[in-house]
N, C-alpha and C positions, 0 to 999 in steps of 0.2 A: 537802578532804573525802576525795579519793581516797587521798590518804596516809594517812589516819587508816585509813580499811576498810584498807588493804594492811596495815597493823602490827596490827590487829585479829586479821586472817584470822589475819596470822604465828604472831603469839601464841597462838591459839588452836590453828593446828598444833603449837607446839611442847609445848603441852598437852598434847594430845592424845598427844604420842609419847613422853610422862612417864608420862604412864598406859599407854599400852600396855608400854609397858617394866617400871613396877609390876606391872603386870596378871600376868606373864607369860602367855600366849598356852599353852603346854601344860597349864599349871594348871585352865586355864579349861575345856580340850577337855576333860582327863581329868574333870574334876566334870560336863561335860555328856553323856559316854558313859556314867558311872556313874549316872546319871539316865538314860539312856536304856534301859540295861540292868536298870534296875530297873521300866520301864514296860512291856518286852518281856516279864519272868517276871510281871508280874502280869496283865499279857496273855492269858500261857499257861495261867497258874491258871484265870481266869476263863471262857476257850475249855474246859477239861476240865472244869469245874464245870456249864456248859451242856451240853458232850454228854454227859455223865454223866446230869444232870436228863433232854435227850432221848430217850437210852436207856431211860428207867424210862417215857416214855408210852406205849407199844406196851405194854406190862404192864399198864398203869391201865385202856388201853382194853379190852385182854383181859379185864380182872376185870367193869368196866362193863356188855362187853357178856352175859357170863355170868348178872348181875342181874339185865339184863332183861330176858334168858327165862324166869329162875326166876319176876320178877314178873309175865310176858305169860302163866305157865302157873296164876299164883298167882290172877290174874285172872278167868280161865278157871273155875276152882273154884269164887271167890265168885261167877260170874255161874249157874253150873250150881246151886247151891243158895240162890240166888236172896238171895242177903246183899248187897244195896248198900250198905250203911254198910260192911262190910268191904273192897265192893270199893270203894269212893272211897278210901279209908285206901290201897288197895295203890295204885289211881290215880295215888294224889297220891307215892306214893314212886318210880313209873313217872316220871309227870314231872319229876321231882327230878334224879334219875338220870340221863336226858336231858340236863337242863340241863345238869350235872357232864360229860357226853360233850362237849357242845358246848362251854363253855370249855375245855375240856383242848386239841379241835382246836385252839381258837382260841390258847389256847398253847403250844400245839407250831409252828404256822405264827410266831406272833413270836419264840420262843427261833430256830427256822432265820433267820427273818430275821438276827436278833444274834447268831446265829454266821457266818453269811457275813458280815457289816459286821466281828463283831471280828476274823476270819481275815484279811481283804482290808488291816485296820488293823493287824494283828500282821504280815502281810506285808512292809509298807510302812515298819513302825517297822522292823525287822529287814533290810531294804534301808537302811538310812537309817542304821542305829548299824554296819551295816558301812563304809559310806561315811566316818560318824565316824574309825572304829578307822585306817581307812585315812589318814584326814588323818592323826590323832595320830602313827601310825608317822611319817610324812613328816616333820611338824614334831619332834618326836623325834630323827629323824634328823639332818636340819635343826641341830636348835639341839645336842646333839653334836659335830658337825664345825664347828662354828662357834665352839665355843667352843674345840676345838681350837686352834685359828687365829684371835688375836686381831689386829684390824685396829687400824691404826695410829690413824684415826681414834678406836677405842677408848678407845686410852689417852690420852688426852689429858690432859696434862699440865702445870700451872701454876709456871712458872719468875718468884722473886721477884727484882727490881733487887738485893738483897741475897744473893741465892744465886750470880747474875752476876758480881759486886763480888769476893764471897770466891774463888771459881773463878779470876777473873781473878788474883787477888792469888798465889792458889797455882801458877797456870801461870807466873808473872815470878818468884816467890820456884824453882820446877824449874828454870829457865832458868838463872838468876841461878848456882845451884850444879853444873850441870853444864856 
């Protein structure tokens, strides 16, 4: 039984190192840096589409809170000339208003949220596709010089009984004539 697992394992190494040799190993960084480099620019798009968005709610609040003076003064008028159906009407656009203030906060505090989470994640991709780039160089380099320099092992080379034979015939047939 142990024999068997042992030509199991073998076999399945030398699989394996059929496939990494198919595989090649540069091929493979290079499509996983270009994926990463593509997850980094969309990164950044979306980091500037957020603080772009953040930017405009200091504006929204500005306009907001302009309303609802106009409406706390608009208030003021219907209560002075004694119009409750007019002042519920402005009332209920006070309240409204409001509301709109408080989600806006409440969305401005989650876009910050999602901009520090994608920042700290674009940091971290960006540490990471450098690390990439820096293999690839290695490996790169690596398989350059190596191919330079092909090792004996390499070439391995399948000599037939019949390649032998004729060889042999031609070294005694050289001999023979000199």
């Amino acid at each position: 039984m142990a024999l068997i697992n042992r030509f199991s394992r073998l076999f399945r190494a030398d699989l394996h190192a059929v496939l990494d040799r198919i595989e090649e190993p540069t091929i493979l960084l290079k499509q996983a840096v270009r994926e990463m480099e593509d997850d980094v620019v969309q990164d950044e798009r979306n980091l500037k589409i957020l603080a772009h968005e953040l930017e405009q709610i200091p504006v929204l609040e500005n306009e907001i809170d302009k309303t609802l003076k106009n409406l706390q003064v608009e208030i003021g008028l219907c209560l002075d000339s004694d119009n409750e159906k007019l002042a519920r009407s402005v009332i209920k656009r006070k309240l409204e208003c409001q509301q709109r203030a408080k989600r806006l906060r409440l969305k401005s505090e989650s876009m910050e949220q999602e901009v520090t989470g994608l920042a700290g994640r674009l940091e971290n991709n960006r540490s990471r596709l450098s690390a990439m780039q820096q293999k690839l160089e290695i490996l790169e380099e690596d398989y350059s010089h190596n191919v330079g320099q092909l090792k004996a092992g390499d070439m391995d080379v399948m000599v037939s009984e019949d390649d032998i034979e004729v060889a042999l015939l031609k070294e005694k047939q050289a001999r023979e004539i000199s």
